[in-house]
N, C-alpha and C positions, 0 to 999 in steps of 0.2 A: 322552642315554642315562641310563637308572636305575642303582639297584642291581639284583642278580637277584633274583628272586622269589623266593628260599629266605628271604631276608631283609633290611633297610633298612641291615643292618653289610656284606653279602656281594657281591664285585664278583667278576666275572672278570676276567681280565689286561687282554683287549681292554677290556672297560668303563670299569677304572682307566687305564690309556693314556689312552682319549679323555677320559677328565674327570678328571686328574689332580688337577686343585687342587680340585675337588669333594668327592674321597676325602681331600685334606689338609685341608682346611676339618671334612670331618663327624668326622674322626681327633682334634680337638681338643676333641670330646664323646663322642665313643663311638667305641674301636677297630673298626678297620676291616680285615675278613677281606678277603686276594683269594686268589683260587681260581686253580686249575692243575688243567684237567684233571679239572674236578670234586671236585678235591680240592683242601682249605685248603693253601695254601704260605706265605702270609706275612700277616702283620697290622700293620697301618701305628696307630700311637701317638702325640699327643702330645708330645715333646721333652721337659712338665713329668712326663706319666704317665709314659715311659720312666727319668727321672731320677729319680720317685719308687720305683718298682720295684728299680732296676737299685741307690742308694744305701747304704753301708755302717751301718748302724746299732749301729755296737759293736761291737768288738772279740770273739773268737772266747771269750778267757777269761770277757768279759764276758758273755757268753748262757750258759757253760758253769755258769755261779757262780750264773744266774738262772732255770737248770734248775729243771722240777717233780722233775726227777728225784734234784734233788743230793739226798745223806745218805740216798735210797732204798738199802736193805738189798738191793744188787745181788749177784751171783755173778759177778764179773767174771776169774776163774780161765779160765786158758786151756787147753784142751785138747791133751795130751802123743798124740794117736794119733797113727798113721805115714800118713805120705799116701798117699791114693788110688791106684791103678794106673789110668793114665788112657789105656794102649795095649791098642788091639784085639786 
């Protein structure tokens, strides 16, 4: 059994079931959509693609400091109105 015809990344559940190591084999070059129902529900990755995605690359100060934005002439003034009336 193939992928679906929608495309060579795109499995249905039943299709991934039957050829489970298929979908892990081709997931170590190009992720791999399965379907539900006609619609995407999960996409099978790589372990290294996952690990490269998912890893922390610096510290939160650290991306904050290497902002385009740092020393931008912001208005960062917060707004004193009274809140909304949020009952019908």
């Amino acid at each position: 059994m193939r992928p679906s015809s929608q495309s060579e990344k795109t499995w249905t559940v039943a299709s991934a079931k039957a050829k489970l190591s298929e979908v892990i084999e081709r997931a170590q070059s190009v992720p791999q959509t399965i379907t539900r129902n006609g619609k995407p529900s999960v996409v099978v990755v790589s372990a290294e693609e996952w690990h490269r995605k998912t890893s922390r690359k610096g510290t939160l100060a650290e991306f904050l400091m290497e902002s385009p934005l740092r020393g931008a002439d912001l208005d960062l003034e917060r707004q004193r109105d009274d809140p909304r009336d949020l009952s019908l």
